[in-house]
N, C-alpha and C positions, 0 to 999 in steps of 0.2 A: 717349058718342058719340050722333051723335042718328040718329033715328028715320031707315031706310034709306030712308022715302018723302020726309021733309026734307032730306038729306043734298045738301051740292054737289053731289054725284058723281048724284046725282041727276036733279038740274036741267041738268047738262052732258049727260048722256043724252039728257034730252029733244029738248033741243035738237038733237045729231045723228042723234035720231032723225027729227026734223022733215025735212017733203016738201022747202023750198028745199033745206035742207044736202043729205041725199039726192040732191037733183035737181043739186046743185054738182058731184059728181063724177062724173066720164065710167064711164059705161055699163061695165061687166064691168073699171075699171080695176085693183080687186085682187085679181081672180080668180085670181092666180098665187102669191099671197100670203096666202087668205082660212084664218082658222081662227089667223094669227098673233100675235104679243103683244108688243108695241114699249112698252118701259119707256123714261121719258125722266128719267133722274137730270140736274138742276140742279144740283149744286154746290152748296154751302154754305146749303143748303134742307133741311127733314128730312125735306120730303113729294115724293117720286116719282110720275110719272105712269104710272100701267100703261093702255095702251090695247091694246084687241082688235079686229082688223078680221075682221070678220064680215058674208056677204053684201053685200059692197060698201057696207058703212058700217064706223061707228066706235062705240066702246062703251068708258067709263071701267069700271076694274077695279079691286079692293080686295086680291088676291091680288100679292103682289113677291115669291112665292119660284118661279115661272116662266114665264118670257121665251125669246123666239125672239131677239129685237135688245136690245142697251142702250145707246143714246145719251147718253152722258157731255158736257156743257159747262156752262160755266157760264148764270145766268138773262142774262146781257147777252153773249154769246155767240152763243147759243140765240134770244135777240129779235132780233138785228143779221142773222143769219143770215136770218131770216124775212123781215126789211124788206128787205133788199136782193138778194130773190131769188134766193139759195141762192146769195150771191158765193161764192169759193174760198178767197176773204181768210178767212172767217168757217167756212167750211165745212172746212177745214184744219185747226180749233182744236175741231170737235167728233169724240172721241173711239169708236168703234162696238165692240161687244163680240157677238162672236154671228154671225147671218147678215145678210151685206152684201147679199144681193138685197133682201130685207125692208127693211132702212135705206134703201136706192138707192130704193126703190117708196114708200116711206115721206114720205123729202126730197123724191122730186121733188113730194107732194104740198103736204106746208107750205110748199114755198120758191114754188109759184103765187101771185098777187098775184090772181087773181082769185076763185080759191076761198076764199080770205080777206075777200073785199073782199065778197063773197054772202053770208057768214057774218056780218060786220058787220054789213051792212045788217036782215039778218033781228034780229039781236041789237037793235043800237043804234038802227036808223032811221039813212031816206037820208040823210038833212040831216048828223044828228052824225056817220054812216061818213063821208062829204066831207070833214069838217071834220078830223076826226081822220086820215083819209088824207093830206090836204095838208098838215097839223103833219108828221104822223110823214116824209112826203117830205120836205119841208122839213131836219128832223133828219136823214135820211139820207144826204140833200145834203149838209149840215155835215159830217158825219162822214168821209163820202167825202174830200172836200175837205179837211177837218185831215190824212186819212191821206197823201194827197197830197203835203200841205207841209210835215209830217214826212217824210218820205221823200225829199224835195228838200233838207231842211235838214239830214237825218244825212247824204247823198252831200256835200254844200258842207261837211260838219263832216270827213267823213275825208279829201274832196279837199285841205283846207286842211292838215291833218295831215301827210297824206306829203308837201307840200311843205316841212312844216316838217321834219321829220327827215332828217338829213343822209347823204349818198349813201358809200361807201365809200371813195373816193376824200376826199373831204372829213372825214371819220374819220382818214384815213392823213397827210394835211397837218395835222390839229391836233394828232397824236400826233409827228409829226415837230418841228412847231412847236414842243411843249413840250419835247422832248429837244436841241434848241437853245438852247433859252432855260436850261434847268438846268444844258449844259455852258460854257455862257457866264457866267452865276452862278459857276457849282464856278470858274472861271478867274478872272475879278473877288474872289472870296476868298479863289484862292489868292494873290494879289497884295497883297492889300490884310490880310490875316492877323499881318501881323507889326506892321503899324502902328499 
């Protein structure tokens, strides 16, 4: 493992430790929360995020054997949920283990587009956050919009269904139908049997 002053978890520190990130989230916002520990399992990843909010910041942690909340979904889940600002669509498929106030104070902060968008910019620079904001829009658009006309296309798939599947009534004249047609046969043989 390397050295705890090289380490990602490191560098991710730093950063939320930094004055903009600090200064991104509103004044006493997890003071009802502070001292908790939000593990975020990904799905089919082997590495967990354990995060500590302390004094109205954030702090990566090395410990996963205790957590206040545990956020189960998967990493495109978990990302779709973030871009489209804590939709229901997306937030419905992530799983909470633990204390729901913690989670509820938690999402309402990742699912912000702005305290995202300050964190980028500090990270990436203005130019590439734009740039990368308006793709990843862009995407989100798309995705929106496929979810859309799937959902327009499975109702025109089962509307079309139950018109095909026949009504009760129409079950009871084909079942009639063919017991005419058999004793009409059985007659026609009897007739015709000897010839």
């Amino acid at each position: 493992m390397l050295k705890k002053d090289l380490s990602i978890i490191f560098y991710i520190n730093k950063l939320f430790q930094s004055k903009v990130f600090i200064n991104s989230i509103p004044e006493n916002f997890f003071n009802d929360i502070d001292g908790k520990i939000v593990k975020i399992n990904l799905k089919n990843l082997s590495y967990n995020m354990m995060i500590k909010i302390h004094d109205n910041a954030f702090q990566l942690i090395d410990d996963e054997d205790k957590f206040d909340v545990e956020l189960i979904a998967s990493p495109i889940t978990f990302a779709m949920f973030v871009l489209t600002k804590g939709s229901d669509k997306f937030s419905s498929k992530i799983s909470i283990n633990g204390d729901i106030d913690t989670a509820n104070k938690f999402n309402q902060f990742i699912s912000s587009s702005e305290k995202l968008r300050e964190l980028a910019n500090h990270i990436l620079g203005e130019n590439i956050s734009n740039t990368l904001e308006e793709k990843l829009s862009n995407a989100t658009s798309s995705f929106q919009k496929l979810f859309q006309e799937t959902s327009s296309d499975i109702v025109d798939l089962l509307v079309d269904d139950i018109n095909v599947i026949p009504t009760k009534n129409d079950i009871n004249k084909f079942l009639d139908d063919v017991d005419d047609l058999k004793s009409r046969a059985d007659k026609l043989y009897q007739e015709h049997k000897d010839v």
